[in-house]
C-alpha positions as CSV (number, residue, x, y, z in Angstrom):
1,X,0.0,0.0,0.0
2,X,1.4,3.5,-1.0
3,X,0.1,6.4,1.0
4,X,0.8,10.1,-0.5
5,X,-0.5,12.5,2.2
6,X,0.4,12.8,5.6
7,X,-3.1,13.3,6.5
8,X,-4.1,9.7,5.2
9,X,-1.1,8.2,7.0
10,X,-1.8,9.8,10.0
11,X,-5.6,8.5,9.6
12,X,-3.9,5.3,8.6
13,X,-1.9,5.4,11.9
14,X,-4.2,6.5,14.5
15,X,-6.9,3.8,13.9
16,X,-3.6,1.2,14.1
17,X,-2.7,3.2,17.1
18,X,-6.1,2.8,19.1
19,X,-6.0,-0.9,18.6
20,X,-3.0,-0.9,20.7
21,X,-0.4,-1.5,17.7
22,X,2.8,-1.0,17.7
23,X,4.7,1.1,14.5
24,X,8.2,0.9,13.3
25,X,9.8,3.6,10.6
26,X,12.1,3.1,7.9
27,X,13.1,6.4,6.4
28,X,15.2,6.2,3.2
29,X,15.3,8.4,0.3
30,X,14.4,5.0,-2.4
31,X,16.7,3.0,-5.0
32,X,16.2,0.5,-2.5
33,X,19.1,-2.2,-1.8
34,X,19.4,-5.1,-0.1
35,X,20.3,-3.3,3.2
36,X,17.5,-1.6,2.8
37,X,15.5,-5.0,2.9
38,X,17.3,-5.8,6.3
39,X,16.3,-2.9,8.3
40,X,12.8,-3.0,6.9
41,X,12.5,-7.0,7.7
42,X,13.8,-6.2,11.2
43,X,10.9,-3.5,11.4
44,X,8.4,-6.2,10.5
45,X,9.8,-9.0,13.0
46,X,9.5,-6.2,16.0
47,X,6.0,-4.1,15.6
48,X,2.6,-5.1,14.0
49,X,2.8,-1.7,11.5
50,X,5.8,-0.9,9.5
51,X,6.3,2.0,7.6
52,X,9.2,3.0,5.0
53,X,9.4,6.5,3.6
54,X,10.6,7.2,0.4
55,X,11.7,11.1,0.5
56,X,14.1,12.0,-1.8
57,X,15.6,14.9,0.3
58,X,17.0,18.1,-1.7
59,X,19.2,19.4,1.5
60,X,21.5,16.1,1.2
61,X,22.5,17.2,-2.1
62,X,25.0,19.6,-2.6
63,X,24.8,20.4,-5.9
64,X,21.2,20.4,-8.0
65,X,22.8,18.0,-10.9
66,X,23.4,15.6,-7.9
67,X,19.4,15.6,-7.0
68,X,18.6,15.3,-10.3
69,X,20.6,12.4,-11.2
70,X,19.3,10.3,-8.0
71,X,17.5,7.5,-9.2
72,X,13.8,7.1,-8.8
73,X,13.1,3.7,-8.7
74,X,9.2,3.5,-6.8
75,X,7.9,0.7,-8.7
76,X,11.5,-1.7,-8.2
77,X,11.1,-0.3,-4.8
78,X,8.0,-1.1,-4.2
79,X,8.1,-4.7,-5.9
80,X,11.0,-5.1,-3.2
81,X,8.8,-3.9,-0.4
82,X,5.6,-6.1,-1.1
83,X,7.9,-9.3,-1.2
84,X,9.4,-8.7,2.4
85,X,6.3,-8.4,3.6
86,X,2.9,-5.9,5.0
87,X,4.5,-2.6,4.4
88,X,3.0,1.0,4.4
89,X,5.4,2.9,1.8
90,X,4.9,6.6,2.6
């Protein structure tokens, strides 16, 4: 499941929230790699909701050419995601 808005997630979250669940974060900025696979398994094995960002982030990038050339892989990334398991990519 892909959620765009902060305002869904948050709806999203909260109803998980009241149940009693517990929430684990991924942040990454996408291209995801095997390392990213690990931390986001380990988020799975240790809370009911997992969540992985993928927020390409301008300020880590000196130079515009740099932010531009980043790859922007959602659908690999999210193919990736779905296999390791109930993720919300956000």
């Amino acid at each position: 499941m892909i959620v765009f808005t902060i305002a869904n997630l948050q709806k999203r979250l909260n109803k998980e929230r009241a149940k009693g669940k517990t929430i684990g974060f991924t942040p990454t900025m996408g291209a995801l790699h095997d390392g990213h696979g690990a931390l986001v398994s380990l988020s799975i094995e240790q809370n009911d909701i997992s969540i992985v960002s993928i927020f390409v982030n301008p300020t880590q990038f000196n130079e515009k050419k740099d932010l531009n050339n980043y790859p922007r892989t959602l659908k690999s990334d999210e193919k990736l995601l779905n296999k390791l398991g109930n993720v919300i990519i956000f």
